[in-house]
C-alpha positions as CSV (number, residue, x, y, z in Angstrom):
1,X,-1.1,19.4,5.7
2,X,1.5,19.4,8.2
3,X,4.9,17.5,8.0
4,X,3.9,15.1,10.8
5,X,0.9,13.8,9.4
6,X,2.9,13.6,5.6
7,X,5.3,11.0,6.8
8,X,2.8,9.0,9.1
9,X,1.0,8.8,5.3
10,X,4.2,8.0,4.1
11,X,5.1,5.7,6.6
12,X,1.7,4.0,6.6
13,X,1.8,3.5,2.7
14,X,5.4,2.0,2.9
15,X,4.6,-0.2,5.6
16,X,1.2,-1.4,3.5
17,X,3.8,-2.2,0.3
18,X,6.2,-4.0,3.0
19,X,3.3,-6.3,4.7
20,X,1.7,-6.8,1.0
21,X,4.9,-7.8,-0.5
22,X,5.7,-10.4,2.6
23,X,1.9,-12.1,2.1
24,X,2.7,-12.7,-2.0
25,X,6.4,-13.3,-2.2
26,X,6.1,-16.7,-3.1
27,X,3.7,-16.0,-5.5
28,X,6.1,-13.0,-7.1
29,X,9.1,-15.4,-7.1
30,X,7.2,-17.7,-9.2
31,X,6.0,-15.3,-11.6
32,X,9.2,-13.8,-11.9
33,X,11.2,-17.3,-12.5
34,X,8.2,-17.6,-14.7
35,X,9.1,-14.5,-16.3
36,X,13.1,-15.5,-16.9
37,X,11.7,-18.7,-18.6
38,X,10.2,-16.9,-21.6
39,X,11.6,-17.1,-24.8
40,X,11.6,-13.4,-26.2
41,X,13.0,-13.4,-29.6
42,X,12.3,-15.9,-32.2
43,X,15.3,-17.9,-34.0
């Protein structure tokens, strides 16, 4: 494979995580506040 087409298959996997990331950030923000809310040790 040439360079070129290595970062256009870079560049098109980083801009699939971006546009991914932007449809399900509300629902990542609430299962990471979820997440800080857990109790992990027991008294």
């Amino acid at each position: 494979m040439n360079k070129a087409y290595n970062m256009l298959t870079v560049d098109s996997y980083i801009d699939s995580i971006k546009a991914n990331l932007e449809k399900h950030s509300d629902l990542l923000v609430g299962n990471l506040k979820n997440i800080i809310t857990y109790n992990y040790f027991s008294e």
